[in-house]
C-alpha positions as CSV (number, residue, x, y, z in Angstrom):
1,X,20.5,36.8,-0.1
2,X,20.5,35.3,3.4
3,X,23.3,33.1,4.8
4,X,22.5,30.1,6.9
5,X,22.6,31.6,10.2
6,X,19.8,34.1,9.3
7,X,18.2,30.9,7.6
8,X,18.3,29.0,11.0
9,X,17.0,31.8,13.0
10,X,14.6,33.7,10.6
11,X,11.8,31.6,11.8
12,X,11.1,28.9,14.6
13,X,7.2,29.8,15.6
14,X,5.1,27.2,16.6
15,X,1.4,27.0,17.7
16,X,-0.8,24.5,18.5
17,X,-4.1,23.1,17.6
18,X,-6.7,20.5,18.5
19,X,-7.8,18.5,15.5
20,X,-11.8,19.1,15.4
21,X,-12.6,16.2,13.6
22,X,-12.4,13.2,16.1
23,X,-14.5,12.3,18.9
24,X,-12.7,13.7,22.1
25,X,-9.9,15.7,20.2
26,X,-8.9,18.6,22.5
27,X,-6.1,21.2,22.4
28,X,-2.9,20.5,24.0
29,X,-2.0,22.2,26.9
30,X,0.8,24.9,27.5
31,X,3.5,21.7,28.9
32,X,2.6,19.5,26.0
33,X,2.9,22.5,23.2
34,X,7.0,23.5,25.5
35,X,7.8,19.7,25.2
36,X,7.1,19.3,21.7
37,X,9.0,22.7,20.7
38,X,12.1,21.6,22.5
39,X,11.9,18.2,21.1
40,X,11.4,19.2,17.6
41,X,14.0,22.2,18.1
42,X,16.7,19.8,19.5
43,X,16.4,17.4,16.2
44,X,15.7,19.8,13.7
45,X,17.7,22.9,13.9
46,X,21.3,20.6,13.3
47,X,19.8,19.6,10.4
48,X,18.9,23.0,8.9
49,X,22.9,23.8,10.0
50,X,24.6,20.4,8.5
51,X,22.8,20.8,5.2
52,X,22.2,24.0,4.7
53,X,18.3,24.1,4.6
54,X,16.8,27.3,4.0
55,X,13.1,26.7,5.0
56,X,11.0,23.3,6.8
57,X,7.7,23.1,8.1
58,X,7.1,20.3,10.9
59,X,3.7,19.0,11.8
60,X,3.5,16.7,15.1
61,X,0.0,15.0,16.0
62,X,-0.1,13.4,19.5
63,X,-4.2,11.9,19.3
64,X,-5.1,14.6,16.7
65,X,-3.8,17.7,18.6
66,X,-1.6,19.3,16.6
67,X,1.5,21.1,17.0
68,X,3.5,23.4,14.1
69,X,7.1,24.4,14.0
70,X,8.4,26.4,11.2
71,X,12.1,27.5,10.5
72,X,13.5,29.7,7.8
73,X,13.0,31.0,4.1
74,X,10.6,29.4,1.3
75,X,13.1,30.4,-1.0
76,X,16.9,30.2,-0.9
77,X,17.5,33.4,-2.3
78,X,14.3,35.6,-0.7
79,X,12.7,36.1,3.2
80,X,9.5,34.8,2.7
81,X,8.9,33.0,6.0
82,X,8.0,29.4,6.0
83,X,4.4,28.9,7.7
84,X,2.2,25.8,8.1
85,X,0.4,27.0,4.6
86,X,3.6,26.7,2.9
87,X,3.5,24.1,-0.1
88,X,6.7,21.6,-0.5
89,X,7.0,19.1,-3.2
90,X,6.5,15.8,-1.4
91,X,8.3,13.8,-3.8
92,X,7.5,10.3,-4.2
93,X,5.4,10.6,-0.7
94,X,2.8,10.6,-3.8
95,X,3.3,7.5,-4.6
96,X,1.3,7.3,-1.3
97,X,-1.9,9.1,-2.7
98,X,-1.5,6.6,-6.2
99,X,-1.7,3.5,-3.7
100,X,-4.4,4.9,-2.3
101,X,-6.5,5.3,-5.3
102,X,-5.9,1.7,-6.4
103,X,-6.9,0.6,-2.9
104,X,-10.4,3.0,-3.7
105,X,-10.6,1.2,-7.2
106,X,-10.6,-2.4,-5.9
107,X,-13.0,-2.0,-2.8
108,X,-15.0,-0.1,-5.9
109,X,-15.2,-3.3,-7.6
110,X,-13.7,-1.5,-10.2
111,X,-10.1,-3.5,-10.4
112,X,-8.4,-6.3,-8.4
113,X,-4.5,-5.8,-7.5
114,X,-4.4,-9.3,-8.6
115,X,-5.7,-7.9,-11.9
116,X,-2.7,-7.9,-15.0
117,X,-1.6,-4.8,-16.3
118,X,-2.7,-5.9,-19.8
119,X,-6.4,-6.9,-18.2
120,X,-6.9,-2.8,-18.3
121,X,-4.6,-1.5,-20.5
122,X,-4.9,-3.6,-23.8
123,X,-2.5,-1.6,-25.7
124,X,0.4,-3.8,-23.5
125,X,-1.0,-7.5,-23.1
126,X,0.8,-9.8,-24.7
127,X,4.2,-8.0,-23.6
128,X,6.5,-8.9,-20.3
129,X,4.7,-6.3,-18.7
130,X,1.5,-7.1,-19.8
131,X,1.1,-10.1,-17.3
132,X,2.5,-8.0,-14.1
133,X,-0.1,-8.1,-11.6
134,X,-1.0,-4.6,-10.3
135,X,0.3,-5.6,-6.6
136,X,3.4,-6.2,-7.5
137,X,3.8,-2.6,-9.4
138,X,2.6,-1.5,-6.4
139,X,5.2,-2.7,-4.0
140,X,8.3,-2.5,-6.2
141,X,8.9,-6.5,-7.0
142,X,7.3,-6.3,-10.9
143,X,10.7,-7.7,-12.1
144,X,13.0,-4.5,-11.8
145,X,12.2,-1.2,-13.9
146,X,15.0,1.4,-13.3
147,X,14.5,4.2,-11.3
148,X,13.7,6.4,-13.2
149,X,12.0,7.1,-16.7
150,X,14.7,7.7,-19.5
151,X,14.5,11.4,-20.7
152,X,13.7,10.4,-24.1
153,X,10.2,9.6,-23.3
154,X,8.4,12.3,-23.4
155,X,4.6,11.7,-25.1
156,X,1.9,8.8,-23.9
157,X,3.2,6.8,-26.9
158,X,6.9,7.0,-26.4
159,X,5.5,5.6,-23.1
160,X,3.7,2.8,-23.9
161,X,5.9,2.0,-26.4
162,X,8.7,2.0,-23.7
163,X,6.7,-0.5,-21.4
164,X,5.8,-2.4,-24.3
165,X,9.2,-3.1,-24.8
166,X,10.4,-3.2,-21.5
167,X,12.0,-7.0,-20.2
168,X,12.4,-7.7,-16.6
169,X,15.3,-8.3,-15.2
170,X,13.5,-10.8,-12.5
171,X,10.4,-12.6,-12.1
172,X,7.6,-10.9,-10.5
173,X,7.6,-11.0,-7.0
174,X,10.9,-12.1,-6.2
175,X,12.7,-8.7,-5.8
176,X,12.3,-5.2,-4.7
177,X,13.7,-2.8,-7.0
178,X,12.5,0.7,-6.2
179,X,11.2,2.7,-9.0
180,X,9.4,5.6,-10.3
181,X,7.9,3.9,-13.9
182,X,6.1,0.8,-11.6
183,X,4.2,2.9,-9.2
184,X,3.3,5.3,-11.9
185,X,1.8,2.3,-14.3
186,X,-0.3,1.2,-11.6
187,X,-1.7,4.9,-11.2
188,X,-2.1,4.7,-14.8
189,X,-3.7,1.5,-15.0
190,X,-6.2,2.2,-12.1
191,X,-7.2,5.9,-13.9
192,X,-8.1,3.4,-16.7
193,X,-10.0,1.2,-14.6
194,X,-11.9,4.3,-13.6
195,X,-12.8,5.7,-16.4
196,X,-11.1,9.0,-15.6
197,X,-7.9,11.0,-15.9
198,X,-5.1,10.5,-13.1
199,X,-5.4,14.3,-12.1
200,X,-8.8,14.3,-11.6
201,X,-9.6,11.2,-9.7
202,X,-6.6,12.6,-7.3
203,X,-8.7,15.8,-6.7
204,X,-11.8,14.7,-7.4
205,X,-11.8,11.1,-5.2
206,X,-8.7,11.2,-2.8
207,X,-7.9,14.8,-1.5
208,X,-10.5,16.9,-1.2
209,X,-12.5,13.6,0.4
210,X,-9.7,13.2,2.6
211,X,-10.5,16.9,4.0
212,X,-6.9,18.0,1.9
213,X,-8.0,21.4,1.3
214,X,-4.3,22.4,0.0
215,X,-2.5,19.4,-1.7
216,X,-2.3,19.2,-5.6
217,X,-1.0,17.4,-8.3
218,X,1.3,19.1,-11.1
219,X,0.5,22.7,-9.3
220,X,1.7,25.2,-12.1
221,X,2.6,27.9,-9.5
222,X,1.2,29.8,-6.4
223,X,2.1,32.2,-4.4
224,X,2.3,29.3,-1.3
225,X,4.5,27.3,-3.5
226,X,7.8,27.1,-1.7
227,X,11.1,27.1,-3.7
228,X,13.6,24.4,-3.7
229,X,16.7,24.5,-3.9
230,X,19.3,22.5,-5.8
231,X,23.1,21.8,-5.2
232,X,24.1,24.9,-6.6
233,X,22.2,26.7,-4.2
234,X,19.7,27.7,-7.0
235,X,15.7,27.7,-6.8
236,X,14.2,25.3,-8.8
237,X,10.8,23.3,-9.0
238,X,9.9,20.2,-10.5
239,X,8.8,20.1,-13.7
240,X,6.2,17.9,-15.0
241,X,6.3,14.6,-16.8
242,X,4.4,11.7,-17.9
243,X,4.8,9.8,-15.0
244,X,5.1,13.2,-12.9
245,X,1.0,13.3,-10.9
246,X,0.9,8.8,-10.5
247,X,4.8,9.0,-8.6
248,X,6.1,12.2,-7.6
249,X,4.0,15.2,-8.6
250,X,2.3,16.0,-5.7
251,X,2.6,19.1,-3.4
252,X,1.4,19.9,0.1
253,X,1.6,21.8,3.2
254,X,2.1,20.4,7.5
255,X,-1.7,21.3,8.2
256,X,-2.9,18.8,5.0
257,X,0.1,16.2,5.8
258,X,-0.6,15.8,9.3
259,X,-4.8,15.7,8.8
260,X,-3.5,12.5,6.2
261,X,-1.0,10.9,8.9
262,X,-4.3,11.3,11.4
263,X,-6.1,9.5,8.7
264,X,-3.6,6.6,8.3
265,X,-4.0,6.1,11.9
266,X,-7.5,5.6,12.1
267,X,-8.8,8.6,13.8
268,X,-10.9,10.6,11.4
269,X,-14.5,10.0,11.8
270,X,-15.4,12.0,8.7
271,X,-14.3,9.7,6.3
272,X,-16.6,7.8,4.5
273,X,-16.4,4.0,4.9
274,X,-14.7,2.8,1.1
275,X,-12.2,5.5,1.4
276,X,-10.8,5.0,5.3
277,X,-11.5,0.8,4.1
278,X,-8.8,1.6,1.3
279,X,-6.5,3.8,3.1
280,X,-6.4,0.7,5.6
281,X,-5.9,-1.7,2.8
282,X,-2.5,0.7,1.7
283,X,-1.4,-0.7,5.3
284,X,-1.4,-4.7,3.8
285,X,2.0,-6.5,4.1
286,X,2.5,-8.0,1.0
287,X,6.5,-8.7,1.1
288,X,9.5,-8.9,3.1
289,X,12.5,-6.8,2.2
290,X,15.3,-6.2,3.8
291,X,14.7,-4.8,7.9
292,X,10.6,-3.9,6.5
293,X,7.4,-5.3,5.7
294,X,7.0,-3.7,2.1
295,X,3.4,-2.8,2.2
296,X,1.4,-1.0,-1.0
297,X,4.0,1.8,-1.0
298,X,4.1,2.2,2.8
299,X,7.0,0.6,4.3
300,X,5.9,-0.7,7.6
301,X,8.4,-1.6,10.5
302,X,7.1,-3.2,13.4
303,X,7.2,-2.3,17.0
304,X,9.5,-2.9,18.7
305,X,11.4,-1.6,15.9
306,X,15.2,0.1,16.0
307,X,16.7,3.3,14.9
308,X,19.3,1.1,13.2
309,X,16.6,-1.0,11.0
310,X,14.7,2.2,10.1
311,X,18.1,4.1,8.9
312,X,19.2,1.0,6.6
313,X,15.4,1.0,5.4
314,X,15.5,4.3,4.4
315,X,19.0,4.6,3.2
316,X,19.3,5.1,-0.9
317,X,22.1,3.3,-0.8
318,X,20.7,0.0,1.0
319,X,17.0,-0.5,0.2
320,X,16.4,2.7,-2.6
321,X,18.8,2.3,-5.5
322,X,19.5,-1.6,-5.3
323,X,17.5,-4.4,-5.4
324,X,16.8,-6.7,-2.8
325,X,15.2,-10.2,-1.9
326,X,11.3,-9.9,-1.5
327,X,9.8,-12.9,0.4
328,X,6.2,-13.2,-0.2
329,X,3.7,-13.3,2.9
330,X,0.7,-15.1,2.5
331,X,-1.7,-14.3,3.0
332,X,-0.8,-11.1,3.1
333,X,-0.6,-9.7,6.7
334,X,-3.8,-7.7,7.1
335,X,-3.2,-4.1,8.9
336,X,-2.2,-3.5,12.5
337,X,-1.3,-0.5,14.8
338,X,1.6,-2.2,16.2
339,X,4.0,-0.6,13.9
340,X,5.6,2.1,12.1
341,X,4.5,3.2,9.1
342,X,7.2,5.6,7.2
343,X,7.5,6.9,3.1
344,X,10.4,9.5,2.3
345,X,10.1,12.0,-0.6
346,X,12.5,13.8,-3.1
347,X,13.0,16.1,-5.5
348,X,16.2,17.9,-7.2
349,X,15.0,20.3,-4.5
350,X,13.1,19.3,-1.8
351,X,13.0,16.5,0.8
352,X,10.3,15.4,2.8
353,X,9.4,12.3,5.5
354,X,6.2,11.1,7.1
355,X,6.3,8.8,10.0
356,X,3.2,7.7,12.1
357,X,3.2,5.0,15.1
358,X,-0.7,4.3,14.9
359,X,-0.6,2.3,18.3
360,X,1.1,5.8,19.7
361,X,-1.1,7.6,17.8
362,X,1.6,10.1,16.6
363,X,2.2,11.2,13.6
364,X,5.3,13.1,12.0
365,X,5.6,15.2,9.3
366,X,9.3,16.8,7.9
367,X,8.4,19.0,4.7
368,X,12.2,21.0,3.8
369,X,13.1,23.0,0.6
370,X,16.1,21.7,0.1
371,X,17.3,17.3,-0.7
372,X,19.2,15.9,2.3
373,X,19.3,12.6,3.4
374,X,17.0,9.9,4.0
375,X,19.2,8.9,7.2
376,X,19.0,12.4,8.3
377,X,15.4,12.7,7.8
378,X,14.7,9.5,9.8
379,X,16.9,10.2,12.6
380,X,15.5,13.6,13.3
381,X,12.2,12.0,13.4
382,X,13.0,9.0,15.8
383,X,14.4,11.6,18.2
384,X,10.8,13.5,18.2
385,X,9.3,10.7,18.6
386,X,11.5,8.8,21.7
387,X,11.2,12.4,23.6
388,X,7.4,12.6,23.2
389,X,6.2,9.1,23.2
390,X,9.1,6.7,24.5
């Protein structure tokens, strides 16, 4: 077994390459590729120390050239080296990939996210949930679910049963209470709409479309597949559930996660027109909440923003387990570049970040095999990003 030193020095290589898929792209020079090392180097190598982080992969896109850092082990008990093909669970980044879909399903004509829940799934009209509009599952105000599923449900019918008999705890669109069940029943809900299963349309209509040659949803094993680790030091996955592929069952590597950051930010060209039109419409400010715009799953700070609103945003303990005042904006605020667009991920043992500045055009991506927190996640990235862009 390898202590933490040998974890913090095992790896560190880094290489860089242009994007390919955007008019103009070329690959950074010698300077750039020194300047983004000793940036990334500077912010990330405490945080391997302070929490004890065996393996992370970092991705950094300035205009679609792209730059890789790895540190570390992909297990906390083996040296297997992290590399840029490395999959880490992204945690509820997924609940990224679920807005996403909706977004596809409404400029499909197949759904509106001012659609009920009970419009598409019969089986719950008539109950609370029932008349939630999809939107509002969609940015955390559908009247307050808990964070988590309880651990009894376990088939589709304990399920539905349980958000049959569900009773909010506010009226829609009032509050923002973070959860795991209200993403997942709008990725249930627009799988109905589309005639298809969750896992497939996810495959079949969002990542392989959105040129994600490696990302998956409730990935069984591979010899990629990174292990976490968990407070007691041990490996561990996540296993699946039934809200596991619609809100946090979705794995990755840097190389896919930074092609999808380029993709939020506009500068794919090999995209086809309903899919970059719905991963724009993921970008729509919907409510207020606390120091962000809460948009469908993205939370969206705009520029000039501050290190101090972007920590409170992300903090658990502020904005992720409590609820909070949602002040509606209509119409909703349609998307822009001048912002920040930021999700964090967990798992019992992983923890991942994505940040993008579209009007900077950078994009950053923190994938680690170990939980740590949101604070220290954003941090690390707003130092990469004030040393490379200002």
């Amino acid at each position: 077994m390898i202590n933490r030193r040998q974890w913090i020095l095992l790896a560190g290589s880094l290489s860089t390459l242009p994007f390919g898929r955007i008019g103009g792209a070329f690959a950074a020079n010698s300077d750039e590729a020194a300047k983004v090392r000793k940036a990334v180097d500077e912010a990330v190598r405490p945080l391997l120390a302070q929490h004890g982080i065996p393996g992370m992969a970092v991705g950094v896109t300035l205009a679609g050239r792209r730059h890789f850092v790895e540190y570390g082990s992909a297990s906390p008990q083996q040296k297997i080296p992290v590399t840029r093909d490395t999959l880490f669970e992204l945690g509820s980044i997924s609940k990224t990939f679920t807005a996403t879909l909706a977004a596809l399903a409404e400029v499909e004509g197949q759904l509106k996210l001012t659609d009920t829940v009970g419009r598409h799934m019969p089986e719950l009209a008539g109950s609370p949930i029932g008349a939630v509009r999809l939107v509002d599952l969609g940015t955390h105000t559908a009247g307050g679910f808990p964070l988590q599923l309880p651990d009894e449900v376990k088939s589709e019918a304990q399920l539905i049963a349980w958000y049959r008999a569900w009773k909010p705890k506010y009226a829609a669109g009032t509050m923002r209470v973070y959860a795991n069940p209200s993403v997942a029943l709008l990725g249930i809900a627009t799988a109905r709409a589309m005639g298809e299963s969750f896992n497939v349309l996810a495959g079949e209509r969002l990542f392989r479309p959105l040129g994600l040659e490696h990302t998956f949803v409730n990935l069984v094993d591979s010899k990629a597949y990174a292990w976490g680790t968990n407070k007691d030091g041990k490996a561990v996955r996540a296993g699946f559930g039934p809200i596991s592929a619609e809100a946090w069952g979705v794995v990755s590597n840097s190389t896919d996660m930074l092609r999808y950051l380029e993709v939020q930010m506009g500068l794919a060209q090999d995209v086809s027109q309903p899919l970059a039109q719905a991963v724009a419409a993921t970008h729509t400010g919907y409510y207020r909440s606390g120091p962000f715009v809460q948009d469908l799953i993205w939370e969206q700070y705009q520029t000039p923003a501050t290190l101090d609103d972007m920590t409170r945003g992300n903090s658990s303990g502020v904005m992720g387990a409590n609820p909070n005042p949602a002040t509606a904006i209509l119409p909703p605020m349609p998307p822009r570049a001048d912002v920040i667009l930021n999700k964090t991920g967990s798992t019992g043992g992983f923890g991942a970040y994505v940040f993008c500045a579209p009007e900077k055009k950078l994009g950053i991506v923190l994938l680690a095999n170990k939980f740590y927190p949101n604070e220290a996640r954003t941090k690390a990235a707003w130092r990469v990003m004030e040393t490379l862009a200002g």
